[in-house]
N, C-alpha and C positions, 0 to 999 in steps of 0.2 A: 478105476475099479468098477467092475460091473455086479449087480444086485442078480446073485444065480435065481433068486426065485421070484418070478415077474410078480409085481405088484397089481391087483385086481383094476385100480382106477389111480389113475397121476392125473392132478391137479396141476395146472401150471397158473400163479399168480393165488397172493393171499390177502385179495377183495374182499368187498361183500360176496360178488359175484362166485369165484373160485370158493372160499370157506362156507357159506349155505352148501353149497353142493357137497363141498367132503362132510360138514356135518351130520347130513340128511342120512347120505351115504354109510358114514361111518354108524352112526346110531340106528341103520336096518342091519349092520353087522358084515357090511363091505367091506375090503381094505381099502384103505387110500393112503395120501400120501400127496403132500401141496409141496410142491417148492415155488421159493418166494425170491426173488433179487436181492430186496431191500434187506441190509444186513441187522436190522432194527429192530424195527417198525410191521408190524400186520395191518393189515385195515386199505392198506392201496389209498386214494385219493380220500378215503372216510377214516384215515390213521389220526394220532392226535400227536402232534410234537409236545419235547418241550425242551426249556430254554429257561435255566437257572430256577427250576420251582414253575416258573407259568408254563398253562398248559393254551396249546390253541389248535384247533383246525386246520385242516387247509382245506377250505373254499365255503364251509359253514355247513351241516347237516342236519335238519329237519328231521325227527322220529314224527313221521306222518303215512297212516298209509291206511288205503278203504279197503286192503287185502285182512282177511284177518287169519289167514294162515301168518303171514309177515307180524302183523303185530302178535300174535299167540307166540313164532320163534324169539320174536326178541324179548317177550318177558319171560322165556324159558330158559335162553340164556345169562340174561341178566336180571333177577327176579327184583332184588332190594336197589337196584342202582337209580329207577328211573326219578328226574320230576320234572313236572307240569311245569313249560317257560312259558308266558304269554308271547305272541308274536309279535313285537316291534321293528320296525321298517319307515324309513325315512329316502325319498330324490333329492338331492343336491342339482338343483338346475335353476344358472342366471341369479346366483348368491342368495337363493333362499330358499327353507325345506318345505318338502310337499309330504306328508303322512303316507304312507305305500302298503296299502292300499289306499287311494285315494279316499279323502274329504270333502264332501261337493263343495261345501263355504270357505273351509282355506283352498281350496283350489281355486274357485272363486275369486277370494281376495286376491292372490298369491299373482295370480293371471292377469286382475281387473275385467273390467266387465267387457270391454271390445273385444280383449282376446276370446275368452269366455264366448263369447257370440260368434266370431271367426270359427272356434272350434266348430262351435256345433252344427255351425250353417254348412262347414266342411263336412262331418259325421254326415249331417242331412245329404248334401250331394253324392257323398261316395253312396249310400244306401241308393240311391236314384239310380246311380251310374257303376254300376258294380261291374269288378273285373274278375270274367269269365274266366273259372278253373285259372285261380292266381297260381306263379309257378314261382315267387321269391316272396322272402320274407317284407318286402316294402310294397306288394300288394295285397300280401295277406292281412298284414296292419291295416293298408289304409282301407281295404272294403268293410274291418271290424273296427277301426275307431276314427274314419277320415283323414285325410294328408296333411292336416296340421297339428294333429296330435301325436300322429309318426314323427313328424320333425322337432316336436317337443320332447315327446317323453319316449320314445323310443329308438332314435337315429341313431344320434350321438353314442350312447352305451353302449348298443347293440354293435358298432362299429369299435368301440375300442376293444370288445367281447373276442371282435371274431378277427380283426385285422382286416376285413375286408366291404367292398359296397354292400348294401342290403340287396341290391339289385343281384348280388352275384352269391346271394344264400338262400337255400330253397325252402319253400313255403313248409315242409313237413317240420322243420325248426318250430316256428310260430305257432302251426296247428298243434305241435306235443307237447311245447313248454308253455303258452296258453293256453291250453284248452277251456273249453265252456266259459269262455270271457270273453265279453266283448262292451261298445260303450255304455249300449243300455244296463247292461245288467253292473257294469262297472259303476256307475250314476246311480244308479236304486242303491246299490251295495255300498258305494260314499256318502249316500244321503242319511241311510237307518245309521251310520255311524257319525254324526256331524250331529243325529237325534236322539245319540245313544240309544238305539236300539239295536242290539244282539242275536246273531244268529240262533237259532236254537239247537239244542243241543242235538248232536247226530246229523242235523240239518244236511242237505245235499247242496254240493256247490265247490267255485274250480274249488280246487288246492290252493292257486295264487290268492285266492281270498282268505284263507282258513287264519284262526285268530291267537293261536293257541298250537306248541307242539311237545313232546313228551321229549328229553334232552337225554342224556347218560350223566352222573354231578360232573364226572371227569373228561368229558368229550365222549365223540365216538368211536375213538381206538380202545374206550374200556370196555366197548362190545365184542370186539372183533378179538382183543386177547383173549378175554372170557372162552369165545367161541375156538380160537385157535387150541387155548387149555383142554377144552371137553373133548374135540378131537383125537390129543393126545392120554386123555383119562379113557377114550372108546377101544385106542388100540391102534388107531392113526397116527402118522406122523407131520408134522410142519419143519421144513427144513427151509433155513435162512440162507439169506448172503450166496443164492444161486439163481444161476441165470442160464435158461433154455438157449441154446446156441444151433441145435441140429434134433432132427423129428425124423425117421426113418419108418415106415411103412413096409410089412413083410404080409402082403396078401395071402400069400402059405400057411407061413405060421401064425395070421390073426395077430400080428404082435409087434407092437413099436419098440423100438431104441430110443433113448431120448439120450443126447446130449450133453453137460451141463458144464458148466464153469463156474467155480468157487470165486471170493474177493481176494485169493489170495495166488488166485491163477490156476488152481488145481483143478484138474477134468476128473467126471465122473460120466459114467455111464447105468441106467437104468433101461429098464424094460419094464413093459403093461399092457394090457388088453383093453381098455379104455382111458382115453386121453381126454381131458376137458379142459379146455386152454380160454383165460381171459386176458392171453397178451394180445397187441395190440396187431389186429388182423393183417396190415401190413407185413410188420416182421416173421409173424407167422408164415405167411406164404414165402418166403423167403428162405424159410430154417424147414419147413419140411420137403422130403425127399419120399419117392419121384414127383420131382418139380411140377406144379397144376400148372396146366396153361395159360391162368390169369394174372401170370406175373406183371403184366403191361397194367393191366386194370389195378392189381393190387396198388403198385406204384402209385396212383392216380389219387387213392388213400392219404388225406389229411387231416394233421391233427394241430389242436392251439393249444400253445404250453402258458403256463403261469408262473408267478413269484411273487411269494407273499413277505412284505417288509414289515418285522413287528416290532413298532415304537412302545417304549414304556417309560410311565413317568408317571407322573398326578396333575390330570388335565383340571384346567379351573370351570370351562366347562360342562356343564349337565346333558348327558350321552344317556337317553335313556335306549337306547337303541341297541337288536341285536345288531343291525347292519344297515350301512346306508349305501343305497346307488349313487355312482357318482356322473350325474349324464353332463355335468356342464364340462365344454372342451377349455378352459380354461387350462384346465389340468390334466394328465394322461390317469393316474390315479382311476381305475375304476370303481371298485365298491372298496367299502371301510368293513372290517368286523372290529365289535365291542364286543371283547371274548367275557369280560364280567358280567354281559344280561347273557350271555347263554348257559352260565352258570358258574357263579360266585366262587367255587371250587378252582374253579379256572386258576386262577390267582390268589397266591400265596400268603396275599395280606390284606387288610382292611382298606388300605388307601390308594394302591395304585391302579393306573391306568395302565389297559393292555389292549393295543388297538394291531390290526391286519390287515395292511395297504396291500390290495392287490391290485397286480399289473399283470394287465394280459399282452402274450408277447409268442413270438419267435422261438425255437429253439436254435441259439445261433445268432440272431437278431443281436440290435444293438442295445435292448434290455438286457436282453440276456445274460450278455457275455460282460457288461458292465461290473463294475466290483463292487464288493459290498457297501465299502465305504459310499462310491458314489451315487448307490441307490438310498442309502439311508437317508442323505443328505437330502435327495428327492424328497422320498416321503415325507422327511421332518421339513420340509418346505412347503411341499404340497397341502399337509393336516393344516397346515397354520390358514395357507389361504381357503380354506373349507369351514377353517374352527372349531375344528373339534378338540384343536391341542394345539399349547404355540409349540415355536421350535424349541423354545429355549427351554420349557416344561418337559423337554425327550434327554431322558435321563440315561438310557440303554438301549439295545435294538437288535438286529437280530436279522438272515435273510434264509426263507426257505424256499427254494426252486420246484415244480412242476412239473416234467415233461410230460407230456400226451395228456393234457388233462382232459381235453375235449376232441372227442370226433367233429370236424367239420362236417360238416352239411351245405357243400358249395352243390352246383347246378348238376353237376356228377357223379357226385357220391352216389345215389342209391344204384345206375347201372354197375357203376363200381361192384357195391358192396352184390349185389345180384350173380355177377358174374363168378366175383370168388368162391360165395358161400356154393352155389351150383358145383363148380370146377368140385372145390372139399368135399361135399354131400355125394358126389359119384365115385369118388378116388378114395375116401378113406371113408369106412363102415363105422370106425367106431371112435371116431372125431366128433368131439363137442363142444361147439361155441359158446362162452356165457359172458353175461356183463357188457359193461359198455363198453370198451377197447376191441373186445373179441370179435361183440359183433357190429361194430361201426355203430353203436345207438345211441343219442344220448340220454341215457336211462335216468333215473331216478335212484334213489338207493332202493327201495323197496323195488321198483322195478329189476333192477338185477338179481337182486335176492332171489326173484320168481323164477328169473332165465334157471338161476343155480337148484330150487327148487323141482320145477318141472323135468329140467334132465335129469334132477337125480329118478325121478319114479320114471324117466324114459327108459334109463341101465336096468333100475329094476324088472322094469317091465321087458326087457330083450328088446324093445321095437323105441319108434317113433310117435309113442301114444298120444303129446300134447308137439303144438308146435310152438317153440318159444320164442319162436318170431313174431308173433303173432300180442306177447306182452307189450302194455301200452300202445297199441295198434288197436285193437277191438277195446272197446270200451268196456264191455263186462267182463272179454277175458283177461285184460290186462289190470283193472282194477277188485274186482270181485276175486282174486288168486286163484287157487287151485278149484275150489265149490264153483267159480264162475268159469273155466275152466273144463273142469266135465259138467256143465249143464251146456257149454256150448256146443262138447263134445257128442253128448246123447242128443242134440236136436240137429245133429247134423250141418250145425252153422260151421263149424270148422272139422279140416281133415287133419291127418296126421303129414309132418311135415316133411317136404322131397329133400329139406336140405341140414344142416349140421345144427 
């Protein structure tokens, strides 16, 4: 069935990413219109499961952002939902916990004093002997906190994270998911907390430091239904349980075909005069027609999937923690979530425990494809030798898979990602990337949000007014939103952008 009257803007995917943008759209009085795969579920990687009354994430979401366009949408769509969680965080490395963000004195202890000294005599040397424009994430480390604090607190993790060496994942990783962190300021920042001394409030400083984030009571999928709802109260629609298969391009008519496949096998056919797609850039170049010539590069495109195993029981235990890293390799087990510090709501009852073993993995690997029973059996093995729950206290459980959860960021990626956005930006006029899958980044949620933001006033605009490549890349314009944004704009620090 084809939609006789083309629809002004199709959304493909029902993100943060994708949904900002129908929103924005919808509420200047655009049409739109998001189809989504997941026959559920809104929200993409920020959706909230559940599972018999418990409510849980997948991969934990942080309401944190210095944009405040981003935070003004979310108390607009969600006005009575929010509360203040504190930020609790705990390393599991060499069977004992280190507070994350560090504590100079339990770190201290925790080390002993030779270590302790090792590190920092390490820190001192790498600051000597610094490696010139680092191009992987294991010299970006080590010129910011020394070679043996990489092999402490960062190796291990970062390796079961990505599947692959540090040596073979490129330093723009490191530089965007640490920013403004390093060992000094990581030491100062351990010590006022070891002296109970507190940031002050508004204070500047990374995000990995930050003490405190604003939650939804019910996760973050109560955001994103919210927002899916206003969509359809503006005059928009969200359509479920479909899945972009083919993108066809009519330079004549200005006007795409799209494709679609139902869960039930049914094809459908749409048309639209702007496309904004946050599937994953891979398959995209794949599904649109006439084919870009960076089909080789697209190719080249990787992505790390997950699956999260949720134990539930009444751990004997005291978990004060939203989440704990898991860096000792004892275990494959990467990070824990304790979905009841991120909000009591979570969970149905007074007493139980609801914990979210994540494994990063393959899609296809032999995580992967493992069955549910034999990963539970995992997790309930693994929590025990951690401690946060024995096995015998895992009363029920539960397994939810990931694919694409993460753009890699191997040695390639970015000519990759270079290549195709180029190829798109000359071949289709009215093609737009948003979000992390779209455009190969690994964003933030508030960072996507922007991409979805900034394209919408781009459509409005008829042009390329902001470039939203440029989010989380420039410092003011990626954090300061939209205001940081056009003040970059008017001073000429940035132009309008060559690509999608």
């Amino acid at each position: 069935m084809t939609n006789s009257t083309p629809v002004e803007n199709l959304i493909i995917g029902a993100g943060p990413a994708g949904l900002t943008t129908a929103y924005s759209l919808a509420k200047a009085g655009a049409g739109v219109c998001v189809l989504e795969a997941d026959p559920r579920y809104v929200g993409g990687i920020s959706r909230t499961a559940h599972y018999k009354g418990f409510l849980f994430d997948i991969g934990g979401h942080r309401f944190f952002s210095k944009a405040k366009e981003v935070v003004d949408l979310w108390d607009e769509i969600l006005p009575d939902d929010f509360i203040d969680r504190p930020r609790l965080s705990r390393i599991y490395y060499g069977g004992k916990f280190y507070a994350y963000p560090l504590r100079a004195f339990e770190a201290l202890a925790n080390l002993g004093l030779i270590e302790s000294a090792l590190c920092m005599a390490s820190f001192g040397w790498a600051k000597l002997t610094p490696i010139r424009n680092p191009r992987t994430f294991h010299q970006w480390v080590r010129n910011q906190f020394g070679e043996r604090l990489f092999g402490i607190f960062f190796k291990t993790y970062t390796e079961k994270v990505w599947g692959m060496s540090c040596d073979e994942i490129a330093a723009d990783w490191a530089a965007q998911r640490i920013k403004g962190l390093d060992l000094m300021s990581a030491v100062i920042d351990g010590l006022k907390r070891s002296l109970g001394v507190r940031r002050a409030a508004g204070g500047a400083g990374a995000k990995t430091l930050i003490e405190s984030f604003r939650y939804p009571r019910k996760g973050p999928g109560m955001m994103w239904e919210a927002c899916a709802a206003k969509i359809t109260a503006l005059g928009g629609a969200v359509v479920m349980d479909t899945r972009v298969t083919g993108l066809s391009w009519s330079a004549a008519a200005k006007l795409w075909t799209v494709t679609t496949v139902r869960g039930d096998g049914s094809s459908e056919i749409r048309t639209a005069r702007n496309v904004i797609s946050s599937m994953p850039m891979r398959e995209l170049a794949h599904a649109i027609s006439p084919a870009p010539a960076s089909l080789t590069q697209a190719d080249g495109l990787k992505y790390r999937d997950f699956l999260t195993v949720v134990l539930i029981g009444e751990s004997s235990a005291a978990i004060p923690d939203n989440w704990v890293y898991i860096h000792d390799p004892s275990v494959t087990v990467g990070r824990v979530q304790n979905f009841r510090s991120w909000s009591p709501e979570m969970i149905p009852d007074p007493v139980s425990t609801c914990l979210g073993l994540e494994y990063f993995c393959f899609e296809g690997d032999g995580l992967w494809t493992s069955s549910d029973a034999d990963l539970i059996a995992r997790a309930s093995r693994e929590i025990g030798v951690v401690g946060l729950m024995r096995p015998q206290d895992v009363k029920d459980a539960c397994v939810v898979r990931q694919a694409k959860a993460y753009p890699v960021y191997d040695e390639t990626y970015r000519d990759n990602v270079a290549a195709v956005r180029d190829d798109l930006a000359r071949l289709y006029p009215t093609l737009h990337l948003v979000g992390r899958n779209g455009m190969h980044k690994y964003n933030n949620q508030d960072h996507a949000m922007m991409t979805g933001m900034l394209t919408a006033l781009n459509i409005q605009a008829g042009r390329r007014l902001y470039d939203v490549w440029d989010v989380n890349e420039d410092a003011e314009y990626g954090e300061a939103g939209v205001s940081g944004a056009n003040e970059a704009l008017a001073s000429e620090r940035l132009v309008p952008s060559r690509a999608a």
